[in-house]
C-alpha positions in Angstrom: -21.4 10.7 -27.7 -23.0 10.1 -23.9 -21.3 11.2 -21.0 -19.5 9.1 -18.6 -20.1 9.1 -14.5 -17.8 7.8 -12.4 -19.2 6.9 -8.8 -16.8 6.6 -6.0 -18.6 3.9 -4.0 -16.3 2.5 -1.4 -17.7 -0.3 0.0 -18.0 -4.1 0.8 -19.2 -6.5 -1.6 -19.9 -10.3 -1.7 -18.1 -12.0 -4.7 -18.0 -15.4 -6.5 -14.6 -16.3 -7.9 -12.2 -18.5 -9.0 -9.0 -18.9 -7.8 -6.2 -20.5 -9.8 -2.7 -21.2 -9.4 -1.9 -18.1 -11.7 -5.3 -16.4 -12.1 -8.6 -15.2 -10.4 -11.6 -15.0 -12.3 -14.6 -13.5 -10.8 -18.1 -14.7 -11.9 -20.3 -12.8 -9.9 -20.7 -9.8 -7.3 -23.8 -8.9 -5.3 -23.8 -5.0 -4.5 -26.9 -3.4 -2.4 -28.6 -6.5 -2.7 -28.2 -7.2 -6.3 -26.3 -9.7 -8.2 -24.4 -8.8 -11.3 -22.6 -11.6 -13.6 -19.6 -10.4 -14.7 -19.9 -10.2 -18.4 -15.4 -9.6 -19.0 -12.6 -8.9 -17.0 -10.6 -5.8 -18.7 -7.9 -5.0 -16.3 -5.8 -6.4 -13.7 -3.3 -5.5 -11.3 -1.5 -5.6 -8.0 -0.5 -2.9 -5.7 2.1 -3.6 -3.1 3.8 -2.0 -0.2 6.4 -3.7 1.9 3.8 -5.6 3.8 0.6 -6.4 2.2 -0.6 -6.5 -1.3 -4.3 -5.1 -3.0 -5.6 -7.1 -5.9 -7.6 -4.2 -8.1 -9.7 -5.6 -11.0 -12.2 -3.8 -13.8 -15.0 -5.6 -14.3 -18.0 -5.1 -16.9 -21.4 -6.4 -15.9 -24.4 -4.7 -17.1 -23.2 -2.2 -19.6 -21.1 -0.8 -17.0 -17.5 -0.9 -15.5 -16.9 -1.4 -11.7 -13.7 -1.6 -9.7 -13.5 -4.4 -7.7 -10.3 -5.0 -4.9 -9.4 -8.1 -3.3 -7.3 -8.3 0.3 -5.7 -11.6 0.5 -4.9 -10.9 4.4 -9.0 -10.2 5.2 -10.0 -12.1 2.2 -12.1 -8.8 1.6 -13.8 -7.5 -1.6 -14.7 -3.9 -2.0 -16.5 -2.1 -4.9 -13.9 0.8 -5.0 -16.5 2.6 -8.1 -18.8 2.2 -11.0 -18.4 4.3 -14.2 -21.5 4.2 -16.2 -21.1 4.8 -20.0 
């Protein structure tokens, strides 16, 4: 069985998404100047304090899964990390 490697990445990504009335689907990311198609999204969820919410999302694209948040406030995306299986 290979080993798995988590990178802690941390930083600001470009993203092409979908946004729904109950859903966001994201089609694409571009990461140090590389696109990745989004082949499934695996997880979702929201975490909330008393003032803003974070939209965190596991995507896989390329054989690997990245972690992807959203800020509705900035309408920011970051690549939070990659874990390469």
């Amino acid at each position: 069985m290979g080993n798995i490697v988590r990178e802690e990445v941390g930083e600001r990504i470009r993203v092409l998404a979908s946004f729904g009335p109950a859903k966001i689907v994201i089609h694409f990311f571009n990461w140090r100047e590389r696109t990745y198609k989004v082949d499934s999204m695996n997880l979702f969820h929201i975490e909330k304090d008393a003032q803003h919410q974070i939209y965190n999302f596991a995507v896989s694209a390329v054989g690997n899964t990245y972690q992807l948040t959203f800020d509705p406030i900035t309408l920011e995306w970051q690549l939070k990390d990659v874990v390469d299986v």
